[in-house]
C-alpha positions as CSV (number, residue, x, y, z in Angstrom):
1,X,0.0,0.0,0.0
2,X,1.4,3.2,-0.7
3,X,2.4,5.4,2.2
4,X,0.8,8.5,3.1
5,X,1.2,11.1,0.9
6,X,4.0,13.7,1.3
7,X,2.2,16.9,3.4
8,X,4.0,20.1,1.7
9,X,2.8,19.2,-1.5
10,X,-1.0,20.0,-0.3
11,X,-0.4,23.9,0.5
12,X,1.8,24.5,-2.3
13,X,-1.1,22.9,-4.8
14,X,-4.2,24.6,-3.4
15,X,-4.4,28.7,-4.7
16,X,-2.8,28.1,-7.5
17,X,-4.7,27.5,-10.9
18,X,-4.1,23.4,-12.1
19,X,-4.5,21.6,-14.7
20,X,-7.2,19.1,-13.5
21,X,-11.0,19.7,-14.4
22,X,-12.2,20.3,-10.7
23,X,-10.7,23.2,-9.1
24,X,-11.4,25.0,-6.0
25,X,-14.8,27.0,-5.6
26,X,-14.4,30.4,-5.8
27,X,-15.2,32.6,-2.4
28,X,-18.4,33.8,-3.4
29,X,-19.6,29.7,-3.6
30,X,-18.0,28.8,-0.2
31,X,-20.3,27.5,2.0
32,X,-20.9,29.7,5.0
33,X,-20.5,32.4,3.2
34,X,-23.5,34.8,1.7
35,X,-25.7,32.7,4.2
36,X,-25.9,30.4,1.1
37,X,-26.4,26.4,2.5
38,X,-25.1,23.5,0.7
39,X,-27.4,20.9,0.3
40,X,-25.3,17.7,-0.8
41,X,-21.9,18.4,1.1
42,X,-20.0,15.4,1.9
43,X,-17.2,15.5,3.6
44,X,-14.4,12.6,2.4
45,X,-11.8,11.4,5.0
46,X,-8.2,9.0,4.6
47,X,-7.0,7.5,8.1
48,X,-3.6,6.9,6.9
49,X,-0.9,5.5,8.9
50,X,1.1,9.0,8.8
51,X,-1.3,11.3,7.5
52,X,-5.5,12.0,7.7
53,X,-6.8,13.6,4.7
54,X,-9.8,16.0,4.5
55,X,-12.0,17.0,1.3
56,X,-15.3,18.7,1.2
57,X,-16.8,18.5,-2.2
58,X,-20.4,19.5,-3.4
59,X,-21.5,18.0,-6.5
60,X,-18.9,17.2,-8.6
61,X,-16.6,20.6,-7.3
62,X,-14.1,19.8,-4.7
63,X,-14.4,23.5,-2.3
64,X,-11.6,22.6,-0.1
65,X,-8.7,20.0,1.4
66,X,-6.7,19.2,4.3
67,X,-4.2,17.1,6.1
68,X,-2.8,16.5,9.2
69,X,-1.0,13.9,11.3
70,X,-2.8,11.1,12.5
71,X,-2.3,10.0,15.8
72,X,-2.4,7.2,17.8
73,X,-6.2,6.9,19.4
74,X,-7.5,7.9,15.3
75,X,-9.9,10.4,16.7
76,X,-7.1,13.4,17.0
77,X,-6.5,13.7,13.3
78,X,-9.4,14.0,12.2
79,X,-10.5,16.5,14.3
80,X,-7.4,18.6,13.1
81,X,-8.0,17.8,10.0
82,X,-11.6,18.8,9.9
83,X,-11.0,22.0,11.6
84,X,-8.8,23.1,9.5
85,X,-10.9,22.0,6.5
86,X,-13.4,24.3,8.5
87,X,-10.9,27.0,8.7
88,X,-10.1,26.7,4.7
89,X,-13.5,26.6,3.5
90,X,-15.5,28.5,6.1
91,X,-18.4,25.6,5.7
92,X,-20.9,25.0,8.2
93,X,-21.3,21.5,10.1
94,X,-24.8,21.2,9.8
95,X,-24.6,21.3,6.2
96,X,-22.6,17.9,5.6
97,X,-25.1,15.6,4.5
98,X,-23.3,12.4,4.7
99,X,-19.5,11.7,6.4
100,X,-17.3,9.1,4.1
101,X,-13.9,7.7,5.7
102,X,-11.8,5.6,4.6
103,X,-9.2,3.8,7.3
104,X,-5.8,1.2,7.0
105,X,-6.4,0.3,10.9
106,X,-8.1,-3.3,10.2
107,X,-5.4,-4.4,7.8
108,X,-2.7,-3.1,10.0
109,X,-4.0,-4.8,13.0
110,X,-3.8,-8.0,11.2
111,X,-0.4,-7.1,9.7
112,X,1.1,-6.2,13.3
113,X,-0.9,-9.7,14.4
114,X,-2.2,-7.4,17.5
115,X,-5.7,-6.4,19.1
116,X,-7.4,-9.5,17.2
117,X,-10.2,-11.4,19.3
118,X,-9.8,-15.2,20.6
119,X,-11.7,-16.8,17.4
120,X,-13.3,-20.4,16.9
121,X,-13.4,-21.5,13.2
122,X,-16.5,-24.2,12.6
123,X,-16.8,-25.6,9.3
124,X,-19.8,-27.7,8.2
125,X,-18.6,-30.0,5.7
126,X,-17.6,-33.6,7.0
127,X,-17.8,-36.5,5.7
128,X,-15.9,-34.2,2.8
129,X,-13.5,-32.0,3.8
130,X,-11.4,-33.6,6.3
131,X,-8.0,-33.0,4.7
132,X,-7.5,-29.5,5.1
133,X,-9.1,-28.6,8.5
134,X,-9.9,-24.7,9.3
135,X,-6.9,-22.7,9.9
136,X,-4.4,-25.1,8.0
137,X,-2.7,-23.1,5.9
138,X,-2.4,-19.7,8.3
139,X,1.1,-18.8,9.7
140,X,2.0,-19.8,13.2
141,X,2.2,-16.1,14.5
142,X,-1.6,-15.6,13.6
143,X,-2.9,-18.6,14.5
144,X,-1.1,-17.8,18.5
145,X,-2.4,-14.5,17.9
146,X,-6.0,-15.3,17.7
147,X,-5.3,-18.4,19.6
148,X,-7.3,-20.2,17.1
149,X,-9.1,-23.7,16.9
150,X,-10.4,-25.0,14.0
151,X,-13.8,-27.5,13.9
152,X,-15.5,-29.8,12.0
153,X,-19.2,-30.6,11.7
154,X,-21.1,-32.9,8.8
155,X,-23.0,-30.5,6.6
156,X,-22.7,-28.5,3.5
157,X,-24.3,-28.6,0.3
158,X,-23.1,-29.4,-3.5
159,X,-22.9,-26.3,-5.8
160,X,-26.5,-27.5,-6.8
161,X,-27.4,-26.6,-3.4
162,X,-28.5,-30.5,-2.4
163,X,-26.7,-31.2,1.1
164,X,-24.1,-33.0,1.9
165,X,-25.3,-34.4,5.6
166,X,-28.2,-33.0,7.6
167,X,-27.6,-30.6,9.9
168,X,-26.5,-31.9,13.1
169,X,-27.8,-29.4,16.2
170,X,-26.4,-31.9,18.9
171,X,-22.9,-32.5,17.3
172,X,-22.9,-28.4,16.6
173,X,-24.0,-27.4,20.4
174,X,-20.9,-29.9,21.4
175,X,-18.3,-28.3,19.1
176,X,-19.4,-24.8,20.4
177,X,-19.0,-25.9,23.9
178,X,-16.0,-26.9,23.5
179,X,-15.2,-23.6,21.9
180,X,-16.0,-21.7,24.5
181,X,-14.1,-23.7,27.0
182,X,-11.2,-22.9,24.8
183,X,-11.8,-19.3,25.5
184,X,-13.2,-18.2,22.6
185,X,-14.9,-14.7,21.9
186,X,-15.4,-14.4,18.2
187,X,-17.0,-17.2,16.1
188,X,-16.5,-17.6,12.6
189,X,-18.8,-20.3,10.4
190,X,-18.2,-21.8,6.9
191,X,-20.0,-24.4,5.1
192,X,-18.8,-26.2,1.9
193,X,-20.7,-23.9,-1.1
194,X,-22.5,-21.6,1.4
195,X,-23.3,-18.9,-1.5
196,X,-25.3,-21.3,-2.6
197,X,-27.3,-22.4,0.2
198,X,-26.5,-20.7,3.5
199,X,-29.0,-22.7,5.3
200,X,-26.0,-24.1,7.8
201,X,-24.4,-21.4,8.5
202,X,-27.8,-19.4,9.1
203,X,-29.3,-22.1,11.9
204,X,-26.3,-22.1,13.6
205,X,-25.6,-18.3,14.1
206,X,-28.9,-18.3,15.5
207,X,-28.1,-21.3,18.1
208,X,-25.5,-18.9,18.9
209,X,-27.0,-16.2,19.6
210,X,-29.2,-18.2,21.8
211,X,-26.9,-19.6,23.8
212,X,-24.2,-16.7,23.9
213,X,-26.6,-13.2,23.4
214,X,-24.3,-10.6,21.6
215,X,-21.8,-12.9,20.9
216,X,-20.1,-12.0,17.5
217,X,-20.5,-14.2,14.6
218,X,-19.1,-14.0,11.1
219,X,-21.0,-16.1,7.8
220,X,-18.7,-16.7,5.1
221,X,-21.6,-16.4,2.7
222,X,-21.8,-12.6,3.6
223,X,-18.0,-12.1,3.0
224,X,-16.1,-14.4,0.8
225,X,-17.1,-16.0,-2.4
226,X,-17.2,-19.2,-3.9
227,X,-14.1,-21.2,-3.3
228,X,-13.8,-22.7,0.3
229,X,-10.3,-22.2,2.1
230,X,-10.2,-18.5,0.7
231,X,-13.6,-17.9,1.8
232,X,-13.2,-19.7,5.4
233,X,-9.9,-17.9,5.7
234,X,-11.8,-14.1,4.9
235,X,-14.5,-14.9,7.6
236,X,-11.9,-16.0,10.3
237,X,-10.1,-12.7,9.6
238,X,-13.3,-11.1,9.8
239,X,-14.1,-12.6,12.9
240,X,-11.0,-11.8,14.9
241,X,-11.1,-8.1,13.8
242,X,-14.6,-7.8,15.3
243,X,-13.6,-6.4,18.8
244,X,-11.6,-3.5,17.4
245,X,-14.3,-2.8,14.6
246,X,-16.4,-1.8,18.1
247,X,-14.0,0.4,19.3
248,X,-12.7,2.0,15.7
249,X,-16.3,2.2,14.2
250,X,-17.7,3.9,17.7
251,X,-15.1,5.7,18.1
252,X,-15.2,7.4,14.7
253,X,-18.8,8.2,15.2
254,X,-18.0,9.9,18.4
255,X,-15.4,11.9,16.6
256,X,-17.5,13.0,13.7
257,X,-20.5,13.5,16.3
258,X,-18.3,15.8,18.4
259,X,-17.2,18.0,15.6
260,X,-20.9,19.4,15.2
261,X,-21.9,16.9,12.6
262,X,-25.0,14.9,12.6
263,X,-24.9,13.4,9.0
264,X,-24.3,9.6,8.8
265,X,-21.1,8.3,8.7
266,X,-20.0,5.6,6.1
267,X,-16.8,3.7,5.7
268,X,-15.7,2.5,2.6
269,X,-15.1,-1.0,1.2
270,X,-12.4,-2.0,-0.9
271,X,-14.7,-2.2,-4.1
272,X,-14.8,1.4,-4.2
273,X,-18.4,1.7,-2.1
274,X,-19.9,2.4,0.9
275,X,-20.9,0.7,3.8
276,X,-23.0,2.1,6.7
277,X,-21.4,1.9,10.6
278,X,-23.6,-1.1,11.7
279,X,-22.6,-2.7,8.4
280,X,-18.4,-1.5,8.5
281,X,-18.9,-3.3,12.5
282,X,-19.9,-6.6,11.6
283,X,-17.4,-6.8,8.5
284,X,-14.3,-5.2,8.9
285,X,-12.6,-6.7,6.8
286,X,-14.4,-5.0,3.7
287,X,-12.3,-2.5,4.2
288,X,-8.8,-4.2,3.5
289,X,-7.0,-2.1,0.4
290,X,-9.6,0.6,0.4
291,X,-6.8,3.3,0.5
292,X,-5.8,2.4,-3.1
293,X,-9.3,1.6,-4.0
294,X,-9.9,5.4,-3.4
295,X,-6.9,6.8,-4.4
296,X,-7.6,5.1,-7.9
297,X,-11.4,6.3,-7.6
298,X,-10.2,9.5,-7.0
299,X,-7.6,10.1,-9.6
300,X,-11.1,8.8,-12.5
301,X,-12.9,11.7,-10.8
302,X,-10.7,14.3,-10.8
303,X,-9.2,13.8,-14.0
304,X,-12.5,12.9,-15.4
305,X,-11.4,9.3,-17.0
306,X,-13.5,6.2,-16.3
307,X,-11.2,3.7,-18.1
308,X,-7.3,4.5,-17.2
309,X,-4.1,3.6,-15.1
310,X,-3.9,4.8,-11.7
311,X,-0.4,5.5,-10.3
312,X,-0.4,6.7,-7.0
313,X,2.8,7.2,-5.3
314,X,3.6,8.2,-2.0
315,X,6.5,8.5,0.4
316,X,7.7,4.7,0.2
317,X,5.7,2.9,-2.5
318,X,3.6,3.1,-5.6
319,X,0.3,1.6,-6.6
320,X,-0.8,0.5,-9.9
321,X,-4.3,-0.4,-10.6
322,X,-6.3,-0.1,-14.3
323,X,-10.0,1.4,-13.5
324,X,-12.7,-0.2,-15.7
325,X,-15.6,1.9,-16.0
326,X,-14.6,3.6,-13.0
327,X,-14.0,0.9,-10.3
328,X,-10.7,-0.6,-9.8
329,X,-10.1,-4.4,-11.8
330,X,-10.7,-7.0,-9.0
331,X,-8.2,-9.4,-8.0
332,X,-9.1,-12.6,-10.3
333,X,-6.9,-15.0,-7.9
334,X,-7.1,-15.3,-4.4
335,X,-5.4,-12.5,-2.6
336,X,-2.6,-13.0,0.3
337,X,-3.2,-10.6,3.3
338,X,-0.7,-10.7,5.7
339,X,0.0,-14.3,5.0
340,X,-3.1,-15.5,4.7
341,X,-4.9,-16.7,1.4
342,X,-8.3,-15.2,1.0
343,X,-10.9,-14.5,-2.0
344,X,-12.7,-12.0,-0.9
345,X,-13.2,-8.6,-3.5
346,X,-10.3,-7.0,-3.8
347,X,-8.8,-4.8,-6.1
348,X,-5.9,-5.6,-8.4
349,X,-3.0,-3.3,-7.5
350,X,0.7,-3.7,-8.1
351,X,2.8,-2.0,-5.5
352,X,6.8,-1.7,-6.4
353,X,9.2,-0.1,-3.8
354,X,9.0,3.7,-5.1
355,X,8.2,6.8,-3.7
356,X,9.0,10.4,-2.9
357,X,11.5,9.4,-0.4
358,X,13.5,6.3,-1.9
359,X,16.7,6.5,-1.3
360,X,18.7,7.1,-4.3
361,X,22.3,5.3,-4.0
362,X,25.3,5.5,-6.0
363,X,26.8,2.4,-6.9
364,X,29.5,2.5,-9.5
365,X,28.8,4.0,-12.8
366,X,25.1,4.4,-12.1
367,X,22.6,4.4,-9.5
368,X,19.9,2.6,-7.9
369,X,16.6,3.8,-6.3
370,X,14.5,2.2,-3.6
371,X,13.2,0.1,-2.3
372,X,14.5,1.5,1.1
373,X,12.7,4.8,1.9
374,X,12.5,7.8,4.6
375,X,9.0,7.7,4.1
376,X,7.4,10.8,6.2
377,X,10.5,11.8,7.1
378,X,11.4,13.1,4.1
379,X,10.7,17.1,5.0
380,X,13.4,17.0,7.6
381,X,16.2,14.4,5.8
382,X,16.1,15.1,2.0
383,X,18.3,17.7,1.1
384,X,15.7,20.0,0.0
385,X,14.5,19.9,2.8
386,X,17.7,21.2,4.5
387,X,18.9,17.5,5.1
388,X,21.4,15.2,3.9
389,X,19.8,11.5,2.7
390,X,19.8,12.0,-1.1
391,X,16.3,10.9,-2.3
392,X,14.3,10.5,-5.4
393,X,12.7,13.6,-4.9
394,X,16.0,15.1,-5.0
395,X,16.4,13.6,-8.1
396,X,13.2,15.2,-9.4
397,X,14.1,19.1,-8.1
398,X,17.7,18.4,-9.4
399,X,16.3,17.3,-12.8
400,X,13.8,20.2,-13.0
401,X,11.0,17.8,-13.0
402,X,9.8,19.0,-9.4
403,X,9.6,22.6,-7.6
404,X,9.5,21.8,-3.7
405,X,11.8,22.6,-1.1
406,X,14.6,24.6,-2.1
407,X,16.3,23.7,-5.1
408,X,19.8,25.5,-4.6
409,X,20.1,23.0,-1.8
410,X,20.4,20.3,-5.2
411,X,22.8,22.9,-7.3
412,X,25.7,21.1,-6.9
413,X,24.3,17.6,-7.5
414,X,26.3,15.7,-10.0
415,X,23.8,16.3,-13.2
416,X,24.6,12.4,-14.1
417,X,23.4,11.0,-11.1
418,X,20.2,13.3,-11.2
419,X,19.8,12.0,-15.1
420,X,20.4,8.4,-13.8
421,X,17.6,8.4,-11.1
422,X,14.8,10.0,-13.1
423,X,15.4,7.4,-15.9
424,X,15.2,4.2,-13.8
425,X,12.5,5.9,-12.4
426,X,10.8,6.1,-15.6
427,X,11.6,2.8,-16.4
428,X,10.3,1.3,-13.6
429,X,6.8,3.2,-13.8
430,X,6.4,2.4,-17.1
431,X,6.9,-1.3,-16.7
432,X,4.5,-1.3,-13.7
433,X,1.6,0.7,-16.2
434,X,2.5,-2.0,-19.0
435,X,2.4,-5.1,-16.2
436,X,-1.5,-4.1,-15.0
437,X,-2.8,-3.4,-18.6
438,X,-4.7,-6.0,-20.5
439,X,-3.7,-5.2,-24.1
440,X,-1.1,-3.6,-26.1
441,X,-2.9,-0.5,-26.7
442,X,-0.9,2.4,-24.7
443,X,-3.3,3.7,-21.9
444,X,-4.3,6.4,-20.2
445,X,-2.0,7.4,-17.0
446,X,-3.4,9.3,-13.7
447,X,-0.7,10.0,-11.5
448,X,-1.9,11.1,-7.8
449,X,-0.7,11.2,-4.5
450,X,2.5,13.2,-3.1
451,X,4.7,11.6,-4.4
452,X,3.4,11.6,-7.9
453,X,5.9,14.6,-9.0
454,X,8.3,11.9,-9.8
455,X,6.0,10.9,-13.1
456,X,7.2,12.3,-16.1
457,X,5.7,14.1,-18.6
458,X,5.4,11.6,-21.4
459,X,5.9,7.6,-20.3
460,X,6.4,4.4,-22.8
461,X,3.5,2.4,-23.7
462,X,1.2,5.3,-22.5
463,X,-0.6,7.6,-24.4
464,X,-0.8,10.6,-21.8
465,X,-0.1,11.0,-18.5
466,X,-2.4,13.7,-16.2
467,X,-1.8,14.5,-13.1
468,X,-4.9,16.7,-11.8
469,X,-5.5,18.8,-9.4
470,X,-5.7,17.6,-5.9
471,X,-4.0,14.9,-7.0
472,X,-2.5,14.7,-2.9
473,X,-5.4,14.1,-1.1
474,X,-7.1,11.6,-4.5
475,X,-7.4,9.1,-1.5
476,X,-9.8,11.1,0.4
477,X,-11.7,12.3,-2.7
478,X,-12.2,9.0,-3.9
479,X,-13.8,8.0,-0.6
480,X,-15.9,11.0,-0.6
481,X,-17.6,10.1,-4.0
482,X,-18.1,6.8,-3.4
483,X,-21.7,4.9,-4.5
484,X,-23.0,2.5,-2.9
485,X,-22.7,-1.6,-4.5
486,X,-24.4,-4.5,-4.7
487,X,-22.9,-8.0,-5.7
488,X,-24.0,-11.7,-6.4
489,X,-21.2,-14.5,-6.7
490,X,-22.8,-17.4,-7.3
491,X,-22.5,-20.9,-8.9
492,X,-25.5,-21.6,-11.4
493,X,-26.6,-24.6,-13.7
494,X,-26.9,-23.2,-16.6
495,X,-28.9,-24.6,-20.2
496,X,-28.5,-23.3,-23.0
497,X,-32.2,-21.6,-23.3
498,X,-31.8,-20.2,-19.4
499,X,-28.9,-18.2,-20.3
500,X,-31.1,-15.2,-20.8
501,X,-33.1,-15.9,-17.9
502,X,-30.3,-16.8,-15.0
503,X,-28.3,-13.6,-15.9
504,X,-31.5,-11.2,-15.8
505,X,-31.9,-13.1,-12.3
506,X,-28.5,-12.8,-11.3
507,X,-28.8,-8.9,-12.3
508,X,-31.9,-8.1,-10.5
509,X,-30.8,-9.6,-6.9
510,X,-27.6,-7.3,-7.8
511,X,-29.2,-4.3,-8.1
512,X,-32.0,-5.3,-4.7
513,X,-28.7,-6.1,-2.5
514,X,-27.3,-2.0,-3.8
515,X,-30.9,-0.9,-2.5
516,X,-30.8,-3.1,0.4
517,X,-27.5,-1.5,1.4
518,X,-28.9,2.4,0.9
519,X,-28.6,2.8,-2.9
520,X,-31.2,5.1,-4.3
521,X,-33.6,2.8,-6.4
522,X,-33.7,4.9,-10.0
523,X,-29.8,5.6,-10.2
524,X,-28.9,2.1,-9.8
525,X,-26.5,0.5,-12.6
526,X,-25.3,-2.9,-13.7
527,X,-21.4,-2.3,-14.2
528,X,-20.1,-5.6,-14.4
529,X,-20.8,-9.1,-15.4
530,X,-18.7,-12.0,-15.1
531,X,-19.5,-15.8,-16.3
532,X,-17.0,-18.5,-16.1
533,X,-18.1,-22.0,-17.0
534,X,-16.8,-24.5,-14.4
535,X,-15.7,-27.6,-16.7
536,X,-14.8,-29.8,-13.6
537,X,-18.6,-29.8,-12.4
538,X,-21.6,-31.6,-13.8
539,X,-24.9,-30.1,-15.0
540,X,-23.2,-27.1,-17.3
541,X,-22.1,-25.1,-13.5
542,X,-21.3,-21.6,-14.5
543,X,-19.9,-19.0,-11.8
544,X,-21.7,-16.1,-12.0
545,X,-20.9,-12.5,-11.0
546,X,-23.2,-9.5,-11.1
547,X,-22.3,-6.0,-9.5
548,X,-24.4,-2.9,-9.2
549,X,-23.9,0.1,-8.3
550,X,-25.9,3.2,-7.1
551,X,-25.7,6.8,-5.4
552,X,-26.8,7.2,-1.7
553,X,-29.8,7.6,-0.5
554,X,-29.3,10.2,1.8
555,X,-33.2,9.8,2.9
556,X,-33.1,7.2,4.9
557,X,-30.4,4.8,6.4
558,X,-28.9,2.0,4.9
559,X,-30.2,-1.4,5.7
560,X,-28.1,-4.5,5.1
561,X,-29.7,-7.8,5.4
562,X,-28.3,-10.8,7.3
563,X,-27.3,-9.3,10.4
564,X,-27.1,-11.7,13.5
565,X,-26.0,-10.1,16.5
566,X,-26.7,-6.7,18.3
């Protein structure tokens, strides 16, 4: 993921005129002022791990930007960063009609292997299934860190939906005794093809919440998709993050609440939509690689391209994504997250060690760049900046590519090394654009985040690079514009004169689950669908995926279905 973006490069961006299509409103259409309200304010927030972004946009006009330090307990940069938002733009609380944020702290939690719940994995599946018991491919450091168990009850169902075994409500009540003698808090249930038929999973959350009120429980069926170890492996994730999405999603709303604003809050997913509070509570682990998700959302909106490359570079990294009709391409193969294998949604980004603070070496005749990093400390250690690390944005100011710091500080810079940098550089953006395209057509390039004054002007195998305005805070933009989705996954028998039928099917549940989850009904849209015919079942199986997506419906709340605890 790449880091936060580099914080002098927002004031010297805003007041200026750029060369993207949104630019700041002028005074006169500032909310607050001329008593003038706004009535569709929304107010987009990035929880990075160095920096908290703030954007207020109305419409499709972004009045104003911010960013400040995040600290430790969350809640202290985004009050910063809102005030001074407040303090840019002059707008009124009372006026935001809906709060989007987007936050790292569930994936880094999981990453750092801390603040996870005690978790019990149950799987219905036996007599199949046997082989590869829950938890059996996780590393060592998060099973101990969850202090997992894995169990196994008969049940399931073939992808036709006919069962495996019956459901077995002694044998289940025994393995979640035994669970909770182990200690555990957090419950996590999986059943062999449960997007199918989630009848298993479904009876036994509720015989958990009868015997253990408010106990949490996770349903793969609501979070992975088909595929059983990857799915099982999301929902344990899920449920061990469930404890800190309590304290992270209550204590956001506390924040936002104490600020003056009463609009609802939404965090977003890593599809590039929303999800309400409740809904961010029980699944947490929707919001894994969000932060690029939004950046590359961000960088369509801003430069106004729906199909493109997104680069966004930061201090330490850069990531690479291609936006179809503007959403991110999703991951096609499962997806490793700190070790462990999972196939939930999520997007397909290549990160490569390079940012704004990459070290640039010497080594010989030439030069290397990266992978080590300052990161955020490049304001006080890059010579620029008055320090003494020589750094790839160095390189830039040295090559006249870049205008930050003080460039006399670079005079004396050996020319060649400056000429050395900037063309590996080059070379390695290029080949990460041409590694996430999908034809030999030369693409589209948006380059956003801080650390995007490294991109050049002109790139091979692209046929223009843009880098817009705001381009800094594209991460908290992109969260602040984004719809709300819908999706169906699912495994269908299809014939040949059903086609027609099992897609229009497949469609309409898409677009119900976007209104289900607070899409407004008439500005929902089909924008992708996916069939791939599964050779190694019987009955002509074809995997099906629909997703929809829709603007929110600010009149009322969102309401997700499936919910099974308090």
């Amino acid at each position: 993921m790449a880091a936060a973006f580099v914080p002098y490069l927002v004031a010297a961006q805003f007041g200026r005129r750029g060369r993207g299509r949104h630019r700041p409103a002028p005074a006169a259409d500032r909310p607050g002022e001329h008593g003038k309200g706004h009535p569709m304010l929304r107010l987009g927030i990035d929880v990075g791990g160095t920096n908290t972004d703030a954007v207020l946009i109305d419409g499709d006009r972004v009045l104003g930007a911010a960013k400040a330090a995040t600290t430790a307990d969350v809640s202290g940069g985004i009050v910063t960063a809102i005030g001074d938002l407040r303090q840019a733009t002059g707008f009124d609380p009372a006026t935001v009609t809906a709060v989007m944020i987007g936050t790292t702290h569930f994936t880094n939690a999981l990453v750092e292997g801390e603040r996870l719940a005690r978790t019990a994995a149950i799987r219905f599946g036996l007599p199949a299934t046997r082989a590869l018991p829950p938890l059996v491919d996780w590393p060592e450091r998060l099973v101990s860190a969850i202090d997992g168990h894995g169990y196994l009850c008969r049940g399931g169902h073939e992808y036709d939906g006919s069962p495996i075994a019956a459901f077995d409500e002694t044998e289940f009540r025994t393995v979640l005794d035994r669970a909770v003698e182990a200690g555990a808090t957090s419950f996590a249930l999986s059943s062999v093809f449960s997007p199918v038929n989630a009848e298993f999973e479904t009876r036994a959350a509720q015989i958990i919440a009868e015997r253990l009120p408010g106990a949490p429980v996770s349903l793969s069926h609501e979070i992975g998709r088909t595929g059983l170890l990857g799915r099982e492996n999301a929902t344990v994730v899920n449920a061990a993050l469930r404890d800190l999405a309590d304290q992270v999603t209550a204590g956001l709303r506390r924040t936002v609440a104490d600020a003056g604003i009463g609009a609802p809050v939404f965090l977003s997913q890593n599809d590039g939509t929303l999800m309400d509070v409740d809904h961010a509570r029980r699944h947490p682990v929707a919001t894994f690689a969000s932060g690029p998700t939004n950046s590359m959302r961000g960088g369509a909106f801003l430069s106004g391209l729906s199909s493109c490359a997104v680069v966004d570079i930061g201090g330490t990294t850069s990531d690479v994504g291609l936006l179809r009709n503007g959403f991110p391409r999703e991951a096609s193969a499962d997806v490793s997250v700190a070790g462990v294998r999972t196939n939930f949604r999520m997007p397909d980004v290549l990160s490569i060690g390079l940012g704004g603070g990459s070290h640039v070496v010497r080594e010989g005749n030439g030069v290397t760049v990266g992978p080590a990093s300052i990161g955020h400390r490049l304001t006080r250690q890059a010579l620029v900046f008055g320090g003494t690390r020589l750094t790839a944005t160095d390189a830039a100011v040295a090559g006249g590519r870049a205008d930050v710091g003080d460039a006399s500080l670079v005079a004396r810079l050996d020319r060649s090394v400056a000429v050395a940098a900037l063309k590996q550089i080059d070379e390695r953006l290029a080949e990460a654009v041409d590694r996430v395209r999908v034809s030999a057509e030369p693409v589209p390039v948006v380059a956003v985040g801080g650390g995007s004054i490294l991109m050049p002007g002109d790139l091979a195998g692209v046929s223009r690079v843009v880098r817009p305005d705001h381009f800094a805070v594209a991460n908290a933009i992109g969260a602040a514009i984004a719809q709300v989705g819908g999706e169906v996954d699912r495994v269908y028998p299809i014939v040949a004169q059903r086609r027609d039928a099992v897609l229009d099917e497949a469609r309409q549940e898409a677009a119900d689950r976007a209104v289900a989850a607070g899409a407004r009904p008439g500005s929902v849209e089909i924008v992708d669908v996916e069939e791939v015919p599964l050779a190694y079942l019987p009955g002509n199986a074809t995997r099906v995926r629909v997703k929809a997506v829709g603007e929110l419906n600010l009149d009322g709340g969102a309401v997700y279905p499936g919910g099974h605890d308090a």
